[in-house]
C-alpha positions as CSV (number, residue, x, y, z in Angstrom):
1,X,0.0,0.0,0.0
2,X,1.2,3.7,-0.5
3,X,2.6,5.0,2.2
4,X,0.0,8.2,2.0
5,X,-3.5,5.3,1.5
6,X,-1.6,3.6,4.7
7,X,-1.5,7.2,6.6
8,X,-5.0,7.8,5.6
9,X,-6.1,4.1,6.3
10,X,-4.3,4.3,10.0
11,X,-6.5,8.1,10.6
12,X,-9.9,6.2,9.5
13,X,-9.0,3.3,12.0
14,X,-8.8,6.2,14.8
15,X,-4.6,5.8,15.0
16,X,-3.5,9.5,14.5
17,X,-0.3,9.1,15.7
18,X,0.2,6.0,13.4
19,X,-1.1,8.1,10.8
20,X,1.0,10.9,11.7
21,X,4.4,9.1,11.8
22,X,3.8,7.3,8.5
23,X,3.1,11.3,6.9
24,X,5.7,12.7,8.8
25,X,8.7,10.1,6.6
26,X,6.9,11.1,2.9
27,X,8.8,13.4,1.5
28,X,6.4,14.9,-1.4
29,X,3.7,17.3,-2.0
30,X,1.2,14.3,-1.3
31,X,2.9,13.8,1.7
32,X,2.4,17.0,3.2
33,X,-1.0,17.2,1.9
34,X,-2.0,14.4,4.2
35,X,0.1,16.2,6.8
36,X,-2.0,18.6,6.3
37,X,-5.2,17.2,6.9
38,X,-3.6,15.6,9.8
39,X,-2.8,18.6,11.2
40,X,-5.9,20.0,10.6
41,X,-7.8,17.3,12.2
42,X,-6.1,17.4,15.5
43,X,-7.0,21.2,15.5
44,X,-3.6,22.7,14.7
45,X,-4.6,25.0,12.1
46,X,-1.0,26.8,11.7
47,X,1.1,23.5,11.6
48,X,-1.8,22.6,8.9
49,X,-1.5,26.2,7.2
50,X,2.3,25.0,6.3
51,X,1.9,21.7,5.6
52,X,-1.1,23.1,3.0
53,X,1.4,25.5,1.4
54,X,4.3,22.7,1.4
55,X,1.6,20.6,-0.9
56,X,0.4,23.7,-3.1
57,X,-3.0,23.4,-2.0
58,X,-5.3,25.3,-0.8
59,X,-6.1,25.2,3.0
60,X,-9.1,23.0,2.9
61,X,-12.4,24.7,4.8
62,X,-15.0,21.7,3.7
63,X,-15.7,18.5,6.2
64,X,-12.4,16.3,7.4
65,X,-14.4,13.5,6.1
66,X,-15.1,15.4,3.0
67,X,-11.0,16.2,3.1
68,X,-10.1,12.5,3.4
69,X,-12.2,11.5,0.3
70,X,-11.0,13.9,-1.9
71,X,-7.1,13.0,-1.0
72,X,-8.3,9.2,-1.3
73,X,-9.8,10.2,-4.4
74,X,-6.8,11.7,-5.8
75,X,-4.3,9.2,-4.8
76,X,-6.4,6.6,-6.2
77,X,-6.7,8.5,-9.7
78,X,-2.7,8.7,-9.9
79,X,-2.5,4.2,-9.8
């Protein structure tokens, strides 16, 4: 599994920190994208702000769960 799908699958099984360690070792603009999200999530919306910019995306303002689809959705539409 990609390590990003295994960061998002550890965050929908409720392991944050699991998520957040496997994130934390991807060193790409998907990578902090996820990070980002992560950070959002845990309600760190500065450490989220960089990670957002880091990926070239725009801070996300929608659901988390809506969040985590569309980076599922895009990682899936790049295999």
């Amino acid at each position: 599994m990609a390590p990003a799908l295994r960061a998002l699958w550890h965050d929908a099984r409720g392991d944050w920190n699991a998520a957040h360690q496997v994130a934390q070792e991807i060193d790409d603009e998907t990578g902090a994208w996820v990070h980002a999200y992560l950070h959002r999530k845990e309600g760190d919306p500065d450490n989220a702000r960089y990670w957002y910019a880091r990926a070239r995306k725009p801070e996300a303002s929608d659901s988390l769960e809506a969040e985590w689809e569309r980076i599922v959705a895009a990682l899936f539409a790049r295999t």
